[in-house]
Residue frames relative to the residue before (quaternion, step in Angstrom):
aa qw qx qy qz dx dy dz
X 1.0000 0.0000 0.0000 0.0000 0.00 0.00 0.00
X 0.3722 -0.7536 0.5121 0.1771 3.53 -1.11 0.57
X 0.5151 -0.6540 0.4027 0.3805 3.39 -1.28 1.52
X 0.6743 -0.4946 0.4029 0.3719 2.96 -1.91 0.51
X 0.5245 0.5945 -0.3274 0.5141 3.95 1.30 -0.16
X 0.6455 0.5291 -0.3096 0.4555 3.47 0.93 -0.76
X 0.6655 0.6099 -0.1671 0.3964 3.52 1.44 -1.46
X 0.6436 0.6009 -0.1467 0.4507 2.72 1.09 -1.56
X 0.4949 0.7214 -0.1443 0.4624 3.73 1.33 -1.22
X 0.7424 0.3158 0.0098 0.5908 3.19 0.98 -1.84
X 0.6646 0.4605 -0.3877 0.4427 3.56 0.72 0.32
X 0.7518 0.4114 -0.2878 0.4274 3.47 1.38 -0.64
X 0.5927 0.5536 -0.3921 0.4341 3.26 1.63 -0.32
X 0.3988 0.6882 -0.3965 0.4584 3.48 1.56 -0.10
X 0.7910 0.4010 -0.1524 0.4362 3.25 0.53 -1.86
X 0.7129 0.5250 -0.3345 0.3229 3.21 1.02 -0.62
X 0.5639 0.5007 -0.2668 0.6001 3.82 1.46 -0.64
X 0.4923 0.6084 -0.4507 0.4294 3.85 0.62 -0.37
X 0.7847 0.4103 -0.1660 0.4340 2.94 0.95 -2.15
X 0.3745 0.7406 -0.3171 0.4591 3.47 1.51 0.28
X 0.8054 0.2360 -0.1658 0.5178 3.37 0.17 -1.10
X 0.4590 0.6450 -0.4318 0.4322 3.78 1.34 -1.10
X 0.7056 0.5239 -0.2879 0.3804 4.11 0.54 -1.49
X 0.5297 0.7779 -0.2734 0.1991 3.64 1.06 -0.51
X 0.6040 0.5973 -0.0226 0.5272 2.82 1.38 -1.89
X 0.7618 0.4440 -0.1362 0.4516 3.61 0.67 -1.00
X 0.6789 0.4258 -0.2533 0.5419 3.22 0.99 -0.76
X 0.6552 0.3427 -0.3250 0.5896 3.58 0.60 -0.54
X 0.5319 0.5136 -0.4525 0.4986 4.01 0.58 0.08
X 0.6766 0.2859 -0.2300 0.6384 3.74 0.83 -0.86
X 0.6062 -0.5491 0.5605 0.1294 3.77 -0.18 0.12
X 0.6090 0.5953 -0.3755 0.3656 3.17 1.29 0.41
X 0.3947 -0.7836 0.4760 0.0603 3.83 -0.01 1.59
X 0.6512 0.5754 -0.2525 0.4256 3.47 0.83 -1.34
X 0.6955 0.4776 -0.1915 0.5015 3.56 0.88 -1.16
X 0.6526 0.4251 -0.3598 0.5138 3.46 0.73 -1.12
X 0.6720 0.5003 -0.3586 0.4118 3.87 0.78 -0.87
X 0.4752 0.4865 -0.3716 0.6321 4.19 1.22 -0.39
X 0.7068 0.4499 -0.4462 0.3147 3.72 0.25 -0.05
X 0.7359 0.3728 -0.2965 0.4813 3.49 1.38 -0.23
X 0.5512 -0.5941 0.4598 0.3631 3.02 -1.49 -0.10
X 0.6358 -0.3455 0.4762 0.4997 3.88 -1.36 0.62
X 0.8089 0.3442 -0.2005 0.4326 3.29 -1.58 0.42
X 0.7598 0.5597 -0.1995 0.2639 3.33 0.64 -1.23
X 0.3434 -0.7495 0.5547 0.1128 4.48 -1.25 0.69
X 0.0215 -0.7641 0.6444 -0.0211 2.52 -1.96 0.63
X 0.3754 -0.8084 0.4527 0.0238 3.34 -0.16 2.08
X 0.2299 0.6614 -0.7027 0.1262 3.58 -1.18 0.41
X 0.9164 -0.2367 0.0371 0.3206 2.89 -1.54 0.93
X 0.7005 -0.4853 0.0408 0.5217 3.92 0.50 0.11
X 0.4620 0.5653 -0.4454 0.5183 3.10 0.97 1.62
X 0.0368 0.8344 -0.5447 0.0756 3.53 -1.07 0.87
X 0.4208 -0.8115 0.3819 0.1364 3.42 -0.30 1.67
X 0.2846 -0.6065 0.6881 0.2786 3.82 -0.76 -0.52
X 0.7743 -0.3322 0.4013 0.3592 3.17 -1.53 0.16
X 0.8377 0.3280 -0.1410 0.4134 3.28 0.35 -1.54
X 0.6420 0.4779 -0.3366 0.4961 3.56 1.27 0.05
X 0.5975 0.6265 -0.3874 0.3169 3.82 0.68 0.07
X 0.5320 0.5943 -0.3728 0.4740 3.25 1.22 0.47
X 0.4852 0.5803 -0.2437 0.6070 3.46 1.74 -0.53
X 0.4555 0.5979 -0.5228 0.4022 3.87 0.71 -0.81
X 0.7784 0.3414 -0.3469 0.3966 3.75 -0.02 -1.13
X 0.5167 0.5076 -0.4226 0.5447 3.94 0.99 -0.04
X 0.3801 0.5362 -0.6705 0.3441 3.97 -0.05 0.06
X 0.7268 -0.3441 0.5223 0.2838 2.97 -2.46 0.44
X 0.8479 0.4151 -0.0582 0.3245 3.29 0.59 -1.77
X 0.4767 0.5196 -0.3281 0.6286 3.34 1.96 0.07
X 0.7794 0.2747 -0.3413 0.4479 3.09 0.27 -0.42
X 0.4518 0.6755 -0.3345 0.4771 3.49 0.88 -0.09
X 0.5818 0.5118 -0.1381 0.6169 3.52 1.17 -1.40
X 0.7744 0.2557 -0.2291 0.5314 3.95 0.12 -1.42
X 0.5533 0.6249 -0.4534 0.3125 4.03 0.53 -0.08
X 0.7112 0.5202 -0.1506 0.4481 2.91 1.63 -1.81
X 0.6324 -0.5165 0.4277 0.3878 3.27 1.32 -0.90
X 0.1611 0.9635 -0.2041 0.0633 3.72 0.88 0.81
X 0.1414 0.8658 -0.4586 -0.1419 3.89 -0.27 -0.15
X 0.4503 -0.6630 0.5964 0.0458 3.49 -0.90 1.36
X 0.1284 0.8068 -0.5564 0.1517 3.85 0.01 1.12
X 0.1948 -0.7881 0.5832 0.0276 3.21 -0.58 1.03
X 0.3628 -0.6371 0.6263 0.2649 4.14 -0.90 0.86
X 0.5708 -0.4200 0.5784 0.4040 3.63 -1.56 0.50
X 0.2098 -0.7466 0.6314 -0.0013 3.48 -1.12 1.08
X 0.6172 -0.5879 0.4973 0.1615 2.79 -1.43 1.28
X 0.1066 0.8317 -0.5449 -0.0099 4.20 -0.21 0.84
X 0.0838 -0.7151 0.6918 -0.0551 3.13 -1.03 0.61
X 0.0138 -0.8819 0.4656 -0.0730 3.77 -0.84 1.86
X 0.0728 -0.8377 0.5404 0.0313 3.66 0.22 0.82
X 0.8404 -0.0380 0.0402 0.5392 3.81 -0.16 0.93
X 0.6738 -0.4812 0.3390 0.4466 3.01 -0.79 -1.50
X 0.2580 0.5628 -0.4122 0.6684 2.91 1.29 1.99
X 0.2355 0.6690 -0.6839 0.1712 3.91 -1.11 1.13
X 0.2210 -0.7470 0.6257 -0.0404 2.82 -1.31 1.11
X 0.0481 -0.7478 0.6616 -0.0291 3.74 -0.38 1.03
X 0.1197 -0.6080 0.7846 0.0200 3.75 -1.84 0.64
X 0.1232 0.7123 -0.6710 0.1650 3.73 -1.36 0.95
X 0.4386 -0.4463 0.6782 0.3853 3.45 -1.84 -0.22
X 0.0585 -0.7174 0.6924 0.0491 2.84 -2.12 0.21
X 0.0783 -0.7404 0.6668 -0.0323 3.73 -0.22 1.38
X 0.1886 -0.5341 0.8185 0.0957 3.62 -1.62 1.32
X 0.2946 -0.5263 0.7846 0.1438 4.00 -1.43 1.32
X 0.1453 0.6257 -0.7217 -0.2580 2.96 -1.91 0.20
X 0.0469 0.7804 -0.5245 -0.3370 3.33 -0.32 -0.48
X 0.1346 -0.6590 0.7254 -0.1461 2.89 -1.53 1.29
X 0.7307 -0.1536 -0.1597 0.6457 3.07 0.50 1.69
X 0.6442 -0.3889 0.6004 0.2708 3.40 -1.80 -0.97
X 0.4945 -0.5362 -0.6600 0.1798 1.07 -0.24 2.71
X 0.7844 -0.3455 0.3292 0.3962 2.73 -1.92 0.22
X 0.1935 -0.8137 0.5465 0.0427 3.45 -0.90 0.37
X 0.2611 -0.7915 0.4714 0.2882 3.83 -0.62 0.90
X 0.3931 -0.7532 0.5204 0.0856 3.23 -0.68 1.03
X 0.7501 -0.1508 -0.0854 0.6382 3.64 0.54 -0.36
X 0.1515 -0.6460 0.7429 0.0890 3.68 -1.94 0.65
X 0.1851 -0.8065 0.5596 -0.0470 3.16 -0.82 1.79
X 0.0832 -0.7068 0.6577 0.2469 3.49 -1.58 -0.28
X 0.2536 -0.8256 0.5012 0.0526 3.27 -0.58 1.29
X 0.0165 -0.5429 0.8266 0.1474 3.80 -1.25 -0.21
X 0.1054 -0.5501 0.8219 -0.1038 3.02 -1.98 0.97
X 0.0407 -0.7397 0.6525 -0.1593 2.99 -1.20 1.45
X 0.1573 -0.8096 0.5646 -0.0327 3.29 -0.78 1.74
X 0.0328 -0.7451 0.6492 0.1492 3.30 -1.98 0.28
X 0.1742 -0.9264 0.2570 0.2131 3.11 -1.04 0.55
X 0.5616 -0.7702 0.3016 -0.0192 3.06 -0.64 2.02
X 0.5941 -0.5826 0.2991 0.4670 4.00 -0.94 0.27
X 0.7409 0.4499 -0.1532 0.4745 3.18 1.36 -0.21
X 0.7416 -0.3825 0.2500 0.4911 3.01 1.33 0.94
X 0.7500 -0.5036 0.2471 0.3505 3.89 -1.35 0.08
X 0.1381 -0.7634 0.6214 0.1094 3.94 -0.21 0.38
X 0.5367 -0.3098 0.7409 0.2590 2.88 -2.05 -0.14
X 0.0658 0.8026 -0.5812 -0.1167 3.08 -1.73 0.52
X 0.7273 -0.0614 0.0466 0.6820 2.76 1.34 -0.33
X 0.1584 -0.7685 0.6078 -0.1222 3.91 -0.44 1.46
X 0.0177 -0.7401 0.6659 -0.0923 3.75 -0.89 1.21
X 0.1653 0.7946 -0.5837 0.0223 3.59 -1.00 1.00
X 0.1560 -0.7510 0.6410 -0.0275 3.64 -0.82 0.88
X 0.5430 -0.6603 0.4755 0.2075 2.75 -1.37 0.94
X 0.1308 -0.8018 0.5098 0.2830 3.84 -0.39 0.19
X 0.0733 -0.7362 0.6613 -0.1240 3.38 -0.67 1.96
X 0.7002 -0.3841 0.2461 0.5493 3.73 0.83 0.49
X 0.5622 0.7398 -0.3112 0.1995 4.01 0.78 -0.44
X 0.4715 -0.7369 0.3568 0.3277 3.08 -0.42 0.88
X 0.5378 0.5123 -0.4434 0.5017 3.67 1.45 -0.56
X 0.8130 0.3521 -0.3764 0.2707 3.79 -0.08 -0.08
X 0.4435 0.5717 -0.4788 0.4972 3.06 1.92 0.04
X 0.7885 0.4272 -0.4161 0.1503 3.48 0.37 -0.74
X 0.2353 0.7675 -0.5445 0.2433 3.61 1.51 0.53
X 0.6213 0.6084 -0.2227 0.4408 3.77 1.05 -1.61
X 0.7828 0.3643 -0.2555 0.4350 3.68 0.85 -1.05
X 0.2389 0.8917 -0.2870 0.2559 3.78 1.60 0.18
């Protein structure tokens, strides 16, 4: 059985990566690049459709055509409770991801993703290391984020 320190351990590193992916959605709702970029680690990616950032380019994410397009119209980044799973100092989370816009009545979901989110933990606490979202249009390549 595991000490109550060990448990305890495993509950905040839980709470803390939750509070990880939970920050995502907001920040990129406010336009804030800087924050979403403090969520990853140095070194560390972020896949979408046929485009993949670097560390040093994910602050720019909130400058796209289509972000702003999204934050102009009015926008919400929602993330589903994700499945996590944390081996050391290594976590692996899977989830949905719905961008709202609303461009008229009603709002309308504009993209439905599947995501993996891959964490490490760093001196500063959990990161991102690498983050992978597809759209789900029926494909078997974005189902296979879920079977990861």
């Amino acid at each position: 059985m595991k000490s109550i320190e060990e448990r305890l351990q495993a509950l905040e590193d839980r709470a803390e990566i939750l509070d990880l992916i939970a920050s995502y959605g907001p920040f990129a709702d406010s336009g804030n690049g800087q924050a979403i970029e403090r969520l990853w680690a140095e070194g560390g990616t972020y896949s979408f459709d046929t485009i993949t950032l670097q560390y040093e380019d994910l602050a720019g994410l909130v400058e796209f055509d289509t972000h702003k397009d999204f934050m102009a119209a009015g926008c919400a980044h929602v993330g589903t409770a994700p499945s996590l799973r944390i081996d050391g100092d290594a976590a692996v989370a899977t989830n949905h991801s719905l961008v709202f816009a609303r461009r008229g009545e009603p709002w309308t979901a504009e993209r439905v993703s599947a995501n993996r989110w891959e964490f490490v933990r760093t001196a500063e606490g959990w990161k991102v290391s690498k983050r992978e979202n597809r759209l789900l249009t029926g494909s078997e390549w974005a189902r296979q984020l879920f079977s990861n």
